[in-house]
C-alpha positions in Angstrom: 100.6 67.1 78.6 100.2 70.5 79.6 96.6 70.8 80.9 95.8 67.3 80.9 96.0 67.1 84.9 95.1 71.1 85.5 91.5 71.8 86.5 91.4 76.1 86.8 87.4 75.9 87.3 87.5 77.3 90.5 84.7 78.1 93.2 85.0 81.8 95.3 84.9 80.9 99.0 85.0 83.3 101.8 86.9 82.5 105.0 86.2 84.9 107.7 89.0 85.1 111.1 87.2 87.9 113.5 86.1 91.4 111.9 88.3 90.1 108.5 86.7 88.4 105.6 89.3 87.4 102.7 87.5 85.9 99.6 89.5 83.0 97.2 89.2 81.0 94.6 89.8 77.6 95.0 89.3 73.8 93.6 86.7 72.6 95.1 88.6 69.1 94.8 89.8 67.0 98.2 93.1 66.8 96.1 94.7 67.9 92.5 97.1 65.9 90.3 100.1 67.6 88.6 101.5 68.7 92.0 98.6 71.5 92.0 98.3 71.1 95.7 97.9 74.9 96.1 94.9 75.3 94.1 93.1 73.6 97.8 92.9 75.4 100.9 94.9 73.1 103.7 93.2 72.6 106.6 95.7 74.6 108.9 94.3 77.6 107.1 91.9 78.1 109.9 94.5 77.7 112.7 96.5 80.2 110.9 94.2 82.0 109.9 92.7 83.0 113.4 96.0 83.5 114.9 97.0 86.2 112.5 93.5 88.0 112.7 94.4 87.9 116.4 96.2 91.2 118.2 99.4 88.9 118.4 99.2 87.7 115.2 98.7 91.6 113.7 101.7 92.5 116.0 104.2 90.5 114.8 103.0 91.4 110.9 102.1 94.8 111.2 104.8 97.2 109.7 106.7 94.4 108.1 107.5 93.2 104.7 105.9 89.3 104.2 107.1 86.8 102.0 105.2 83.6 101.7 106.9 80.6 100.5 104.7 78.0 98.5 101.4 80.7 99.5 99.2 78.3 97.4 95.8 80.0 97.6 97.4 83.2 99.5 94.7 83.3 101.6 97.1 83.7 104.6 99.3 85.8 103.0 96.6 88.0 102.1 95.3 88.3 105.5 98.4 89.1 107.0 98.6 92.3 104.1 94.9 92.8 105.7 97.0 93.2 109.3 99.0 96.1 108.3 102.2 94.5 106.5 103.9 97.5 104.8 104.6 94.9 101.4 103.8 91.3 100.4 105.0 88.6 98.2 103.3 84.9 97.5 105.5 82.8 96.3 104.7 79.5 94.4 106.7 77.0 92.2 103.9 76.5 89.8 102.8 78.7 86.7 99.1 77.6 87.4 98.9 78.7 91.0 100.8 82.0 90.5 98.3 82.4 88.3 95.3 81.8 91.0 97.3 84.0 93.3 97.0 86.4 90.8 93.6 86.3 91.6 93.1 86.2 94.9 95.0 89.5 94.7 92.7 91.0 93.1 89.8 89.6 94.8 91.1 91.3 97.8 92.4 94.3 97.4 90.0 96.5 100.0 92.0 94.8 101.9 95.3 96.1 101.2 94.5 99.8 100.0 96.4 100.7 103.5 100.0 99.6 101.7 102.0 101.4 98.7 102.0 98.8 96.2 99.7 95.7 95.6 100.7 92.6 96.5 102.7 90.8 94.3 102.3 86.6 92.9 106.2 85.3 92.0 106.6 81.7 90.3 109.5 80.7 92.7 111.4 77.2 92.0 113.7 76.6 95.4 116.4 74.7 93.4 116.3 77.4 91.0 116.0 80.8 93.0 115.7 84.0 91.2 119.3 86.0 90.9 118.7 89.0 92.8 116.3 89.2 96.2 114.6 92.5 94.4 112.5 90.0 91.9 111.2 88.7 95.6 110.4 92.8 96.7 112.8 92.3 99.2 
């Protein structure tokens, strides 16, 4: 069954919070079989999105290491690494979206050339975490 519900023909979109542009690619579907749900951007994207372009929202980012849990497209992870986070991890339980976090990564990475390493895409199941907290850059 493997690829019978997938659909990795994704659109680039831009998303732009203030002076920050961050650039994804996305299904352009309203929903995704296969639990595939972070191959769409959720509408709280712009919500978040806005605060964390804000000063407040660099603030409480900036200097930090950020771990994402189920990051989906990444798109706010990746804008809080735009804000000055010293490392950052997305984190999804699917092989498929890791792999579009992958590239969203590198569809971004002006945005990050501020911090040490490139952020990192980890397949992360919650009822079967990884052993050690290092596999999470923690």
């Amino acid at each position: 069954m493997d690829g019978f519900f997938t659909n990795t023909d994704y659109d680039e979109q831009e998303w732009s919070f203030g002076d920050l542009t961050v650039r994804g690619r996305t299904s352009n579907a309203a929903s995704t079989d296969y639990d595939l749900t972070g191959q769409v951007p959720w509408p709280a994207l712009t919500v978040l999105g806005h605060w964390l372009a804000s000063d407040h929202g660099a603030t409480i980012v900036r200097g930090r290491s950020c771990l994402e849990l189920g990051a989906g497209t990444g798109i706010t992870g990746i804008l809080a690494a735009a804000q000055a986070c010293t490392s950052l991890t997305l984190t999804d339980h699917n092989s498929y979206v890791v792999e579009l976090l992958e590239q969203n990564i590198e569809l971004n990475e002006n945005l990050y050339l501020h911090m040490s390493e490139t952020p990192t895409a980890v397949e992360l199941d919650w009822e079967d975490p990884p052993p050690e907290p290092s596999v999470l850059h923690l």
